[in-house]
N, C-alpha and C positions, 0 to 999 in steps of 0.2 A: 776154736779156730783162731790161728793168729790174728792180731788187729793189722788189720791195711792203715798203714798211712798216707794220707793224702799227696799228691805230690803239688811241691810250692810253685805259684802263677808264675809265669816268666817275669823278669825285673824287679821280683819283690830283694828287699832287702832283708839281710839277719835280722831277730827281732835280739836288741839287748841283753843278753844273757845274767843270769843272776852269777855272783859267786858262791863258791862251794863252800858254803860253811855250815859248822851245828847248829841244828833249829834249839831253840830254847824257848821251854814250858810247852803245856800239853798242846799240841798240834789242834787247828780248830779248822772247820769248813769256811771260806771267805764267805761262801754264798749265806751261809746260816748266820754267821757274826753280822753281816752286813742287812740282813732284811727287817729289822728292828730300828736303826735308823737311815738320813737322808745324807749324802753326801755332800759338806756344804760348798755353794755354789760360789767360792769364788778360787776355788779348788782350780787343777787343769783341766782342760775342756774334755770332757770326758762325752764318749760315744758310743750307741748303743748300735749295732747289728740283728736285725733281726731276719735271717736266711735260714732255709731249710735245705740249703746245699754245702756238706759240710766242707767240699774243694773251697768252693767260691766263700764258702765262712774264713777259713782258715786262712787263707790268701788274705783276705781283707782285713781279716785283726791283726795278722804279723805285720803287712806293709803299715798299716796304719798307728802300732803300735811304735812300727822302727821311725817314725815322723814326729815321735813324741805325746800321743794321744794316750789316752786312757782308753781302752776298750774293751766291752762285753758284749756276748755276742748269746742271743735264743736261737732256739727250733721252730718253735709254734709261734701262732698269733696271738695265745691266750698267755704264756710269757711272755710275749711282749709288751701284752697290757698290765700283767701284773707289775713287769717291774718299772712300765713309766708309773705308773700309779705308786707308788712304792719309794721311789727313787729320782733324784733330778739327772738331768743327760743335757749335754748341751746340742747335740745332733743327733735322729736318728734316721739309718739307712733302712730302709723299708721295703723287704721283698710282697709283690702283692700276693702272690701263689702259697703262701704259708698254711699247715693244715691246722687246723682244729678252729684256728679264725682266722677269716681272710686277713689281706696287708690292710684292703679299703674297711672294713671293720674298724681295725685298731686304730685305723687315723681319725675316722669319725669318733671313735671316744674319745681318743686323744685332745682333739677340737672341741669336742664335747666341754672338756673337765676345764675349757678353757688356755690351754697350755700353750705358750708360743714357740715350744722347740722346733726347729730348721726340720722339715719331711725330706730327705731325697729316696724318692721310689726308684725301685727299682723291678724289670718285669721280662719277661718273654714274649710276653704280646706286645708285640709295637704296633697296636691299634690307636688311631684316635681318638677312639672313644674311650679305651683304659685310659689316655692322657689327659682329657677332659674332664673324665670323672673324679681321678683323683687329684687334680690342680683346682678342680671344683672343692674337693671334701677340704682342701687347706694342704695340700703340697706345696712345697716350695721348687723342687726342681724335677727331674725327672731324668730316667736313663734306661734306655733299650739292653736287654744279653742279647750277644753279647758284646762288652765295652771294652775300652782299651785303660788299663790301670793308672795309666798318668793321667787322662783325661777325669778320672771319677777323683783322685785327687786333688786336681786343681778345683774342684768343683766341691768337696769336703771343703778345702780353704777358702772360697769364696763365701760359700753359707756361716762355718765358723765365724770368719773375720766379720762378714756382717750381723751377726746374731750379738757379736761382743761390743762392737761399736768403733769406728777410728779412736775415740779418744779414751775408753778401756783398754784397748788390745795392745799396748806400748807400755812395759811398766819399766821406772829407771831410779836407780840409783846412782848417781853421782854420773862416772865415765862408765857403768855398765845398762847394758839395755835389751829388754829383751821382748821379742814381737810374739806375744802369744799366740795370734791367727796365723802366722807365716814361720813357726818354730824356729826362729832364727835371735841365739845371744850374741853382744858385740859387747868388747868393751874399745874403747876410744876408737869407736868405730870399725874395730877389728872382729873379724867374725868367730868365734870360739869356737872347739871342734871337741864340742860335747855330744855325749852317747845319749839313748833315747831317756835313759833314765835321769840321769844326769840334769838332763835340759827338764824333767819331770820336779827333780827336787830345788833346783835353781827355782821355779817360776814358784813353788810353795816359801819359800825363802823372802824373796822379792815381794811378794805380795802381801807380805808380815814384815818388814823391813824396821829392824828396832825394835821386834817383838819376838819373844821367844819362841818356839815351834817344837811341840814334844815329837819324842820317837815314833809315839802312837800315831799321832795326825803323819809323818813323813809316809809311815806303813798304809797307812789306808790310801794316799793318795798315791801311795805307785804303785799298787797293786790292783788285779782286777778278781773277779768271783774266784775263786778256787783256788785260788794264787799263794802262797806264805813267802815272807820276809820275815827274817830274823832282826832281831839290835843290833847282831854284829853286821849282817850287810847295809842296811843303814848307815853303821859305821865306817864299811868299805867305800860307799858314794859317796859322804862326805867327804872322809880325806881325798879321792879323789878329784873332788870338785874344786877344793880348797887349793890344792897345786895350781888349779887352771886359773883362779881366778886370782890367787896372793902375788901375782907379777904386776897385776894392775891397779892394786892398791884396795882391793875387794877382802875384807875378813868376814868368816863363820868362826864366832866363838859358841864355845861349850859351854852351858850352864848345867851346872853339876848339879842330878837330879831333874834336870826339867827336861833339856832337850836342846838347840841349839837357834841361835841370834846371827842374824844376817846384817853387822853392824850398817847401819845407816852411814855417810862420807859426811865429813868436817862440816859442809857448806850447809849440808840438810841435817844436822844433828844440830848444830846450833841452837837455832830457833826454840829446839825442845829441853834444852838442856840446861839443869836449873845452874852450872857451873862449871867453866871449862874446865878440864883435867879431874872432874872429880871422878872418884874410884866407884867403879862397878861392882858389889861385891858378887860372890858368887861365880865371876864369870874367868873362868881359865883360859889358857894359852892355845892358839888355835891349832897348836900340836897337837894337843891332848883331844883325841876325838871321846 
């Protein structure tokens, strides 16, 4: 039988498309490379899904991915557990109706193993007592189907931005700034009109700032389960990024063999730096991706 596609929620946005280019070396399962280790957590705010309606999934990872998130998305309640158990998430949406384990199961392990990740349920019963229960088991918010997509949105950013903290969720370099709770970069105050990936690999940059960042670490962090990036698209977001931000005095240089440096500005490099003007070696022209 042909596959049905699902059709996209009204007001979702495109989700970021890859470019076309040749995968390079043997092709692997994201899901398989990645269940061995943990995503480290000061990574993008990464979000887990766990709905057994594959409209209302789908809807929810593209809009949420076009806002800059990292997202993966289960079926069951028993993948859900496995991959918090498995995996760190900064948020996860929570449908209660999930077969094999309930949503109210997995949140009580979840609470269980001790874990402070943000709960937003979500359910078809708009009873009381589901509400109760599960604000009881350690939810954090709650939401009735069905919802309207902007409101579950603003409600993602709410929980995010509070999970990260007012004075985590702002990382800056010199005149550029970027709000991780509220996906918004600026430099001198000017808002940049970066694509979802883009604003993905900017905030891995920034949060290493003066420190190198291999190919590998950009790959894992903008991609989700199933997903392949090649080096060369990697390469295509950089220069990309690199135009946006070389007008405001923002360099990514290349270190040859390693991966790429998101130089730190005059004012904040000082401090660390055992000698103005001295030579970096290694580090190429930030033409050269």
């Amino acid at each position: 039988m042909p596959r049905r596609h699902p059709q996209p929620l009204r007001g979702l946005r495109p989700a970021d498309p890859l470019p076309r280019l040749p995968r390079q070396g043997t092709r692997r399962a994201r899901k398989d490379r990645r269940s061995a280790r943990r995503r480290p957590a000061a990574y993008q705010v990464r979000i887990l899904i766990a709905e057994d309606d594959p409209v209302l999934a789908d809807g929810l990872s593209r809009s949420l991915r076009a806002g800059g998130y990292a997202v993966d998305a289960v079926t069951t309640g028993d993948e859900a557990d496995t991959a918090l158990t498995a995996q760190t998430f900064d948020l996860l949406i929570l449908d209660l109706g999930l077969p094999k384990l309930s949503g109210l199961e997995v949140l009580r392990r979840l609470r269980a193993r001790n874990s402070a990740v943000p709960v937003l349920i979500l359910t078809a019963a708009d009873s009381v007592e589901q509400r109760v229960r599960g604000l009881d088991l350690g939810a954090d918010d709650y939401m009735a189907k069905p919802f309207a997509l902007s409101e579950l949105e603003a409600r993602v950013r709410a929980l995010t931005r509070r999970a990260l903290g007012a004075s985590q969720s702002l990382l800056r370099n010199g005149p550029l700034a970027l709000d991780q709770a509220g996906r918004v970069a600026t430099i001198n105050d000017q808002p940049l009109d970066l694509s979802a990936r883009e604003l993905g690999l900017l905030e891995v940059l920034l949060q290493r700032a003066g420190r190198v960042v291999s190919k590998e670490q950009l790959v894992d962090h903008l991609c989700e389960w199933g997903e392949e990036v090649s080096n060369n698209a990697i390469e295509v977001y950089v220069h990309r990024l690199r135009k946006k931000l070389e007008p405001g005095g923002i360099r990514i240089a290349t270190v040859r063999g390693l991966g790429y440096c998101l130089e730190r500005v005059a004012s904040e490099a000082a401090n660390d730096s055992p000698a103005s003007g001295a030579a970096r070696p290694g580090i190429v022209p930030p033409g050269a991706a």
